[in-house]
C-alpha positions in Angstrom: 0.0 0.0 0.0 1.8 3.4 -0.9 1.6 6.6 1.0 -1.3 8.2 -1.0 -3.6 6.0 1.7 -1.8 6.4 5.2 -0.6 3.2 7.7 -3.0 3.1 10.4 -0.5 2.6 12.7 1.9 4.9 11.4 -0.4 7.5 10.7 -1.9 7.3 14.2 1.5 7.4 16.0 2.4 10.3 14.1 -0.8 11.9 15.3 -0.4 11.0 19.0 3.3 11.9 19.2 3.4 15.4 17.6 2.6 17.4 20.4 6.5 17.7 21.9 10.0 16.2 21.0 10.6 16.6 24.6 7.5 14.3 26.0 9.6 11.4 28.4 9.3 7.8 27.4 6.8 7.5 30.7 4.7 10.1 29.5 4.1 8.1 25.7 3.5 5.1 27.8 0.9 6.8 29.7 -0.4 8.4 26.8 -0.5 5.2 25.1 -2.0 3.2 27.4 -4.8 5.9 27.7 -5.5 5.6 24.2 -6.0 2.0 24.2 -8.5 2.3 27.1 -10.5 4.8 25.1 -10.3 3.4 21.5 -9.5 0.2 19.6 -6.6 -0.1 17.5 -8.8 -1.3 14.5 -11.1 1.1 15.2 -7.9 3.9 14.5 -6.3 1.7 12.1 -9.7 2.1 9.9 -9.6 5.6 9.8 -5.8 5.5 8.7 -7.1 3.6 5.5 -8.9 6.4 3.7 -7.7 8.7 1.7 -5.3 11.8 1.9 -7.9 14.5 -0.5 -10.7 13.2 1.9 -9.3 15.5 4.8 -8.1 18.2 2.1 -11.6 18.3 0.9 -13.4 18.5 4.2 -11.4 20.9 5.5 -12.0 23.9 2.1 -14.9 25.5 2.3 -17.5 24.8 -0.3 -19.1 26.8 -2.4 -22.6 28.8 -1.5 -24.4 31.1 -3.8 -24.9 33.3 -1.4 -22.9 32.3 1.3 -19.8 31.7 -0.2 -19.4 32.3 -3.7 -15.5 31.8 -4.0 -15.8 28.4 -2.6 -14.8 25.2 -4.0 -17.3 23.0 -6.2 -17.1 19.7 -4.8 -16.8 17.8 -8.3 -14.9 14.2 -6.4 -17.7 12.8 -5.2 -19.8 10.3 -7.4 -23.6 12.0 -6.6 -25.8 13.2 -9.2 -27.7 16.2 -8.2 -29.5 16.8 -12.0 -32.4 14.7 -10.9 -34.3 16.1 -7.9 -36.7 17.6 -9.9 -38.0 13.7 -10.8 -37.1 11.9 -7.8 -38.4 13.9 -4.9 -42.5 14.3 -6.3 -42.3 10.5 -7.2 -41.1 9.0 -4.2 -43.5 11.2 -2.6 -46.3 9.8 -4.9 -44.7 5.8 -4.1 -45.1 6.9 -0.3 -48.3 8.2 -0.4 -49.6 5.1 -3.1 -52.3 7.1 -4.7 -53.6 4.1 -5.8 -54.2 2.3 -2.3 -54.4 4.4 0.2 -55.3 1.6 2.2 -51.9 0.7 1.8 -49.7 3.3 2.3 -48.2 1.6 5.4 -48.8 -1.9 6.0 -49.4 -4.1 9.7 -46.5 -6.1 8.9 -43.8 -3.4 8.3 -43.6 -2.7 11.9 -42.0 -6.3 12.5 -38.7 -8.1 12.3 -38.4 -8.4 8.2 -37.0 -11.4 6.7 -33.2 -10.5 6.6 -32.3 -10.8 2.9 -35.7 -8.7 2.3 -39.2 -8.6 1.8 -40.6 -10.9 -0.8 -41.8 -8.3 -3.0 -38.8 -6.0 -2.8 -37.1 -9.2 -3.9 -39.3 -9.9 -6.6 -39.3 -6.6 -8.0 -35.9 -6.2 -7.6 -35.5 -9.8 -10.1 -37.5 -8.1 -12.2 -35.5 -5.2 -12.7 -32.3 -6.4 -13.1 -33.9 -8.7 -15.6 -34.6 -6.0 -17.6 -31.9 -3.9 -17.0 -29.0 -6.4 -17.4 -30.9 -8.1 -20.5 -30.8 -11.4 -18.5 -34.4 -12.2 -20.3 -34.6 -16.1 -21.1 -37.4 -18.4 -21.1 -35.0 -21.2 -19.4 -33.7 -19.2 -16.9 -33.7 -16.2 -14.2 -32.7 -15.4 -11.0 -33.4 -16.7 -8.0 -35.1 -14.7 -5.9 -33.9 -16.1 -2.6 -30.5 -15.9 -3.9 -30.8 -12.1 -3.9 -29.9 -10.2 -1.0 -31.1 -6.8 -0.4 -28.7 -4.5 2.2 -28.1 -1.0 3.3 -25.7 0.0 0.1 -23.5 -1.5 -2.4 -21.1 -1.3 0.4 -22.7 -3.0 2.9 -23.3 -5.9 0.4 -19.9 -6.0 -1.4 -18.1 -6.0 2.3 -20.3 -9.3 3.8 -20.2 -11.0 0.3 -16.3 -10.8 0.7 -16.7 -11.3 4.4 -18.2 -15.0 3.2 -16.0 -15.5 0.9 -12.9 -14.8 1.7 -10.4 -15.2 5.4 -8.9 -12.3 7.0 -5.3 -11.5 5.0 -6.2 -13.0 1.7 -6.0 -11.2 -1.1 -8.5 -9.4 -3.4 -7.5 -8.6 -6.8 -8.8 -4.8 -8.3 -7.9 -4.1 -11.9 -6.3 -0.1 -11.7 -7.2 2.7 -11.5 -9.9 1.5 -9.1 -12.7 3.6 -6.6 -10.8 4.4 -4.0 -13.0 3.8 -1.2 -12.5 -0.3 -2.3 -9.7 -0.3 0.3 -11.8 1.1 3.4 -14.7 -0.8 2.3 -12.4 -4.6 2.0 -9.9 -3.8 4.3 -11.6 -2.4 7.7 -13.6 -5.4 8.8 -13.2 -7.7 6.5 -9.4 -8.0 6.9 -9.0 -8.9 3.5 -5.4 -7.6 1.1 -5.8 -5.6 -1.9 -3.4 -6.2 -4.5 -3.9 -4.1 -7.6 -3.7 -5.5 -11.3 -1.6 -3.0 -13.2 -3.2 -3.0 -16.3 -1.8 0.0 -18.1 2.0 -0.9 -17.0 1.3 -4.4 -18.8 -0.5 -3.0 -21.7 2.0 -1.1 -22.8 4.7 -3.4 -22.4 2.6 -5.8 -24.2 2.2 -3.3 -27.3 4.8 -0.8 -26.9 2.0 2.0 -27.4 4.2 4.6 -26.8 1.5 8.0 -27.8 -0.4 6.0 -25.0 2.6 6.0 -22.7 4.0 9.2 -23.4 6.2 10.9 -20.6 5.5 14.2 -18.7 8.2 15.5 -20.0 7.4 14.1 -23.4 3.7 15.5 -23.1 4.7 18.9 -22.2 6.6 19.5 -25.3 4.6 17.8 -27.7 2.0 20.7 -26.2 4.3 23.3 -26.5 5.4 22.3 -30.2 1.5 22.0 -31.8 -0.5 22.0 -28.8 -1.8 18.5 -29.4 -3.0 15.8 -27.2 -3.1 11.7 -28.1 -6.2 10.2 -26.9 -6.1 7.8 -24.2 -7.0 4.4 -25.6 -9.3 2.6 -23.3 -7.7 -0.7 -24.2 -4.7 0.2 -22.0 -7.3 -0.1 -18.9 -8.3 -3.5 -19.6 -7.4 -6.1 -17.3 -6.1 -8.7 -19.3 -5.5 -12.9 -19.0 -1.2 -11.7 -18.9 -2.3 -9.0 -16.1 -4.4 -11.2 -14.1 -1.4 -13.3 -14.3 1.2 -11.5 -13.1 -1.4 -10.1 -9.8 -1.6 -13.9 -9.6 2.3 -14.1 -9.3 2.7 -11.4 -7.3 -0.1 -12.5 -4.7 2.2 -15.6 -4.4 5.0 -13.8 -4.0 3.5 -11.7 -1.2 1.6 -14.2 1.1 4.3 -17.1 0.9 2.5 -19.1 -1.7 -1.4 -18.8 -1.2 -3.5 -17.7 -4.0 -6.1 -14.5 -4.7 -9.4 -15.7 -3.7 -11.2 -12.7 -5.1 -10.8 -10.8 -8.6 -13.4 -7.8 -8.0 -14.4 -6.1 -11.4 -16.3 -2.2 -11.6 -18.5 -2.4 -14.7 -19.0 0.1 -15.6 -15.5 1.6 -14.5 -15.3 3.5 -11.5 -13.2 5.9 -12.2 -13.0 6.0 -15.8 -16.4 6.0 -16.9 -16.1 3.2 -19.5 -17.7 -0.2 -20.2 -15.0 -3.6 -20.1 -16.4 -4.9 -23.6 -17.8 -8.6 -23.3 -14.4 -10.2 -24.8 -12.8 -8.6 -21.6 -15.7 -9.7 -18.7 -15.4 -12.7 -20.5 -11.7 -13.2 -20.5 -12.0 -12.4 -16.7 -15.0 -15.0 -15.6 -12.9 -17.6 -17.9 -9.2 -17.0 -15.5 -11.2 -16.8 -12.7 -13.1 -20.2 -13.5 -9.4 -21.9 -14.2 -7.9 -20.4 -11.0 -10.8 -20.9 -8.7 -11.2 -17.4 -7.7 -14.2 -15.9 -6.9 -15.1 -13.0 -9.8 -17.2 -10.1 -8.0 -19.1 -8.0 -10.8 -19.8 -4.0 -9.3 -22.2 -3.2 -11.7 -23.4 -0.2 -9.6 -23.5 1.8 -12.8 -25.4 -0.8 -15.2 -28.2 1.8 -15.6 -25.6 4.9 -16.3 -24.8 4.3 -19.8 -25.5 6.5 -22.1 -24.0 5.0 -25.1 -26.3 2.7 -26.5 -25.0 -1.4 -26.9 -21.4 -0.9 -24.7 -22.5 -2.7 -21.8 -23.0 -6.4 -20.9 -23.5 -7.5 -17.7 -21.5 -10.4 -16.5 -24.1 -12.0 -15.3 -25.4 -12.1 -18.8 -21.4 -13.6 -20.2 -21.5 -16.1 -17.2 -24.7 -17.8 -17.8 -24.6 -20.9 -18.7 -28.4 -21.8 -19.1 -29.1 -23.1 -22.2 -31.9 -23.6 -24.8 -31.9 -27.2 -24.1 -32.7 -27.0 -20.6 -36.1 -28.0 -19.2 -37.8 -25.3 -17.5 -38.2 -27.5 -14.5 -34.2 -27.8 -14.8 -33.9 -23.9 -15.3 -35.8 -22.9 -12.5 -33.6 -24.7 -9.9 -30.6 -23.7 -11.6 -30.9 -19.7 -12.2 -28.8 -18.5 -14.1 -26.1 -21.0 -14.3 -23.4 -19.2 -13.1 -21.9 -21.4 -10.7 -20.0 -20.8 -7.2 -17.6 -18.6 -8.3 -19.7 -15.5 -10.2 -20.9 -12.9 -7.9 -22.5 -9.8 -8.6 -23.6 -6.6 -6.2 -25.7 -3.4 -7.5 -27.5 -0.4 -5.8 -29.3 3.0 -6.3 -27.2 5.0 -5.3 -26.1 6.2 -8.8 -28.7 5.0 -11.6 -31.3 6.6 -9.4 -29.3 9.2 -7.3 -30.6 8.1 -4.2 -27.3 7.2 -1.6 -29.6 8.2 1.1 -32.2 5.6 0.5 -29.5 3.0 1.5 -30.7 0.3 -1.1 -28.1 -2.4 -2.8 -28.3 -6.0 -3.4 -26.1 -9.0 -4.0 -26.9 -11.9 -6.4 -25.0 -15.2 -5.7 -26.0 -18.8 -7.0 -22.8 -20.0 -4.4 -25.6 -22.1 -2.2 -22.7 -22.6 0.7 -22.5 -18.6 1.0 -26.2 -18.1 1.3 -27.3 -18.7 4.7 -24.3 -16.7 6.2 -25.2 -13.7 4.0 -28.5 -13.6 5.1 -27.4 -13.8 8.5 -24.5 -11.5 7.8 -27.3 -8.9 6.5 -29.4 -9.0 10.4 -26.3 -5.8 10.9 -27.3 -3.7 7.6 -31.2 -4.6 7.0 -32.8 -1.6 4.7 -35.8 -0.3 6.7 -39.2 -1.9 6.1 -40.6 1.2 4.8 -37.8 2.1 2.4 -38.9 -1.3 1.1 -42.2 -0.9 0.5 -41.3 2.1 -1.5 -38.6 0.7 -3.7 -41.2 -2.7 -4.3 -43.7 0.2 -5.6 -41.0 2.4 -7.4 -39.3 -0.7 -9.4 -42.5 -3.1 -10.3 -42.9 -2.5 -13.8 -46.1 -3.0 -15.4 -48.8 -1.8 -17.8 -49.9 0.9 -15.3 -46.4 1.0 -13.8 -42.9 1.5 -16.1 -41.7 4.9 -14.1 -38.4 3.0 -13.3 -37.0 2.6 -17.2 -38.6 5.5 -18.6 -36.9 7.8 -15.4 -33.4 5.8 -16.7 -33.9 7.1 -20.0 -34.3 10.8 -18.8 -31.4 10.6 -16.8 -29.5 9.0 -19.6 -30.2 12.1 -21.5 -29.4 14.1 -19.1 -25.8 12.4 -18.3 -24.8 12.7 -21.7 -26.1 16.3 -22.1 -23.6 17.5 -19.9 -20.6 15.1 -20.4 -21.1 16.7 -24.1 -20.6 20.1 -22.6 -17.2 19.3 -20.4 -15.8 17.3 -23.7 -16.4 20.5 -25.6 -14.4 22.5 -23.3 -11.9 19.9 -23.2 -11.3 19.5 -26.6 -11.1 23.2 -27.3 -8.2 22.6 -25.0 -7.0 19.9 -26.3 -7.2 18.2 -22.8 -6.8 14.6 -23.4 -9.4 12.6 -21.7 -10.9 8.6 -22.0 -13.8 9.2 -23.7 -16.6 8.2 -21.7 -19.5 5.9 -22.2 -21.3 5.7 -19.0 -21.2 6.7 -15.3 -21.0 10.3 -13.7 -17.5 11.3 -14.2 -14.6 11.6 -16.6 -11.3 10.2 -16.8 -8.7 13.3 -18.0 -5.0 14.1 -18.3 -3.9 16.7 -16.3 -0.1 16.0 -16.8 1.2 18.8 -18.2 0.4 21.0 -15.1 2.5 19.0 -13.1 5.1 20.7 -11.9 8.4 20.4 -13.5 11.1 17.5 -12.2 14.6 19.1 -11.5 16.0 19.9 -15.1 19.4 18.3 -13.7 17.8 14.9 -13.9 18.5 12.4 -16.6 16.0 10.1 -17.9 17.0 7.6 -15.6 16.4 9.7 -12.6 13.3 10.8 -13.4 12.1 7.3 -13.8 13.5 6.6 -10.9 11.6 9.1 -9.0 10.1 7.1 -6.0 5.9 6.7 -6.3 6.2 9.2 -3.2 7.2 11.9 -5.3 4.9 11.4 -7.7 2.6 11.5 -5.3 3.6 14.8 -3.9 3.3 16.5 -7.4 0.2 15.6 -7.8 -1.0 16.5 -4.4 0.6 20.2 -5.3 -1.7 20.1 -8.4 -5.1 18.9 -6.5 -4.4 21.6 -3.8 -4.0 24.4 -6.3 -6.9 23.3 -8.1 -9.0 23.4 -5.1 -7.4 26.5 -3.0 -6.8 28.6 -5.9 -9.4 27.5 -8.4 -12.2 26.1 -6.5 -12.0 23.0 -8.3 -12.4 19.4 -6.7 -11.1 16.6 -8.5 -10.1 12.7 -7.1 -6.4 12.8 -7.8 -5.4 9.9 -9.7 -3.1 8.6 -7.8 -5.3 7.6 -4.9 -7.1 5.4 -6.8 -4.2 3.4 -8.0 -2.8 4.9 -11.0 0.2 3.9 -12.1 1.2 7.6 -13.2 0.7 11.2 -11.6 -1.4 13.8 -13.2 -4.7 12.1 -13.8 -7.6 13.4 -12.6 -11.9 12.2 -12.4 -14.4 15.2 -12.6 -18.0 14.0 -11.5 -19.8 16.3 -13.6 -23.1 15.3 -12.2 -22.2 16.6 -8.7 -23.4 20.1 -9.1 -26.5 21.6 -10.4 -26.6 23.6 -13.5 -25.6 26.5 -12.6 -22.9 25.0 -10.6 -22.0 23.3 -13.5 -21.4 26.6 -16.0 -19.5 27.8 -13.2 -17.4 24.7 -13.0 -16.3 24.9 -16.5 -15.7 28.9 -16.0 -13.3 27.7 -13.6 -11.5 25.0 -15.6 -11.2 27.0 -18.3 -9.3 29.9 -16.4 -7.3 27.2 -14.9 -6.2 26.2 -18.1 -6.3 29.6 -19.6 -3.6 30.8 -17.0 -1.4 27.6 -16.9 -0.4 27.9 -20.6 0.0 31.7 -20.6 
């Protein structure tokens, strides 16, 4: 783990022994055993796993129309705030039910609930993803007790790997990944992240050097015809030779015991793309060899706003057939065997984090009962049931749930039209995005300058830390100087500084035009 996330325990002795150089020895002790009688090391430790830019961000003011108009957008957190003009008169019309008043809060709700979830939420919720993941068959579906409805993506993605997985085996996340993956894996769940470099074996595989340009390179190809390369998305994919090499190094690491999870975010989080099918399915066929448990995070599945780039996994893994009897179908699901997992939520299609809504699908019988049980600490309230049951069945009288998708489809691309505009006037090189909230864009060039005394060599030998560091100095002047917030690269895994995601759905309109006021005075003023 590099320094772009912090050590727990270095990070919290650091904290706790910065007051004086002259402290005594006695006096730490003392200090230290007070700590440990008011807090758990784990419970510090889990702190000490998120990210440096959280604190940065928390501690700038934000922007305020009124209040404070120099503030800084927040544009690094993956919310969409274009929809509340939809969302909050039809949840308010799925609360109410208009249609059965007699219903609007049922006898039952104020009861212990089954844990995986009521038995309508779960049947709307197969429904759904049915139709959203174009899993429609007449010899198979899911199985509705295999789905698993919890408090958030997270909640579900951490007992999944809880079940599946010991504390201090690995997890392997194709890079750049979400960020939050290591909080979320790592805190209770004890598990080891090890990343799969993709673009480092990319391009070594094809020697793509446009896509592997230098900073140095980059700057003066700018300065010569101020011209970018686009970044080709194949250098993100997670390949059979990069799976292998995580594979190697995960042996390497733990003394000979292999990954027993390969986690995949598809669509990307952060880049905003869809893996093509040759890709999930290259993945679900090494994991099948290997015997390691493939999770797909298909949390943006109804974010894609380019029509025919996404296929779910669950989709590539089935392996229902025509011939199969329905009876045969029925008890089988989908086919995909014990080692295909898949989690999904609403925080992002529907812009609702705050309803606390995501579910797991597993056909792994052995991990079934200990999820449910698992999901007695993060049950979604009965009520919030009721009114995702109402807001997802889809029917003659009742298709709200596609036809809002759509809008907010339209909506997504609308502006992620606007800030590749703005970019290419620029000539910003960015990976051109398919589906999500954000987008994926070089920054390198801003980066300031490594000592003109350095060879090549050195440069390359720059240690990740200073990379680091030059990329913190670039997300600090963005957001204290130009009131932008971005994710910094880096902290989610990248293998090179100077990479930045915008969320261009966290902000409302007018937010938004003043975003890309900003950016382009930022960019204005760095190449005068």
């Amino acid at each position: 783990m590099n320094d772009s996330f912090s050590s727990p325990s270095s990070s919290t002795a650091r904290y706790f022994s910065s007051s004086s150089t002259t402290t005594s020895s006695s006096n730490d002790e003392k200090n230290e055993r007070n700590i440990n009688l008011l807090s758990s090391q784990r419970g510090r430790d889990a702190v000490g796993l998120l990210p440096k830019y959280l604190s940065d961000a928390r501690a700038v003011q934000k922007y305020h129309p009124v209040d404070c108009p120099d503030g800084a957008l927040q544009l690094s957190v993956a919310e969409n705030q274009m929809l509340e003009d939809l969302l909050v008169p039809a949840y308010r019309n799925f609360i109410q039910n208009d249609k059965e008043e007699k219903e609007t809060f049922l006898a039952d709700q104020i009861y212990y609930q089954p844990t995986h979830g009521r038995p309508g939420l779960r049947n709307a919720m197969a429904q759904f993803l049915t139709k959203l993941l174009n899993l429609s068959s007449s010899n198979s579906s899911l199985k509705e007790d295999n789905l698993i409805m919890g408090a958030g993506c997270n909640a579900v993605l951490e007992n999944l790997a809880f079940t599946l997985a010991n504390p201090g085996d690995v997890i392997l996340i194709p890079t750049p990944y979400y960020a939050a993956f290591e909080f979320d894996l790592v805190a209770r769940a004890g598990l080891q992240i090890i990343p799969v470099e993709t673009q480092r074996v990319n391009m070594m595989e094809k020697q793509d050097t446009s896509a592997s340009t230098s900073l140095e390179e980059k700057k003066d190809d700018n300065k010569a015809n101020n011209n970018t390369t686009p970044i080709p998305k194949e250098a993100y994919y997670p390949t059979r030779k990069s799976l292998d090499i995580a594979y190697e190094n995960c042996m390497e690491q733990t003394g000979g015991k292999p990954p027993k999870i390969l986690l995949l975010s598809h669509p990307n989080n952060p880049l905003g793309v869809c893996y093509p099918p040759h890709v999930i399915r290259e993945c679900i066929d090494w994991s099948i060899e290997n015997k390691v448990h493939l999770i797909s995070d298909e949390i943006y599945a109804g974010s894609v706003y380019k029509e025919g780039c996404f296929t779910s996994a669950l989709s590539l893994a089935s392996t229902t057939t025509e011939d199969d009897s329905d009876s045969e179908s029925k008890d089988k699901g989908l086919g995909l065997g014990p080692y295909i997992h898949f989690v999904y939520a609403l925080s992002k299609d529907f812009a609702s984090s705050g309803l606390r809504v995501g579910v797991a699908y597993t056909e792994n019988e052995e991990i079934l009962l200990p999820m449910q049980k698992l999901n007695d600490l993060c049950q979604i309230s009965s009520q919030t049931q009721l009114l995702v049951e109402r807001m997802l069945s889809d029917d003659e009288s009742n298709s709200w749930s596609f036809d809002f998708l759509k809008e907010n489809n339209m909506r997504i691309h609308k502006r992620v039209t606007q800030l590749m505009k703005l970019l290419d006037q620029y000539q910003i090189t960015y990976l051109e995005p398919d589906s999500g909230l954000f987008l994926w864009m070089d920054l390198r060039e801003f980066l300031s300058p490594s000592s003109d005394d350095d060879d090549k060599e050195q440069k390359e030998e720059k240690s990740v830390q200073d990379h680091e560091d030059l990329e913190r100095e670039l997300y600090l002047d963005l957001m204290h100087n130009h009131g932008l917030l971005f994710t910094p690269g880096m902290s989610m895994r990248n293998a090179e500084a100077g990479f930045f995601r915008l969320v261009f759905t966290a902000a409302t309109d007018q937010e938004f035009e003043l975003a890309l006021e900003r950016l382009e005075k930022f960019i204005v003023s760095k190449r005068s």
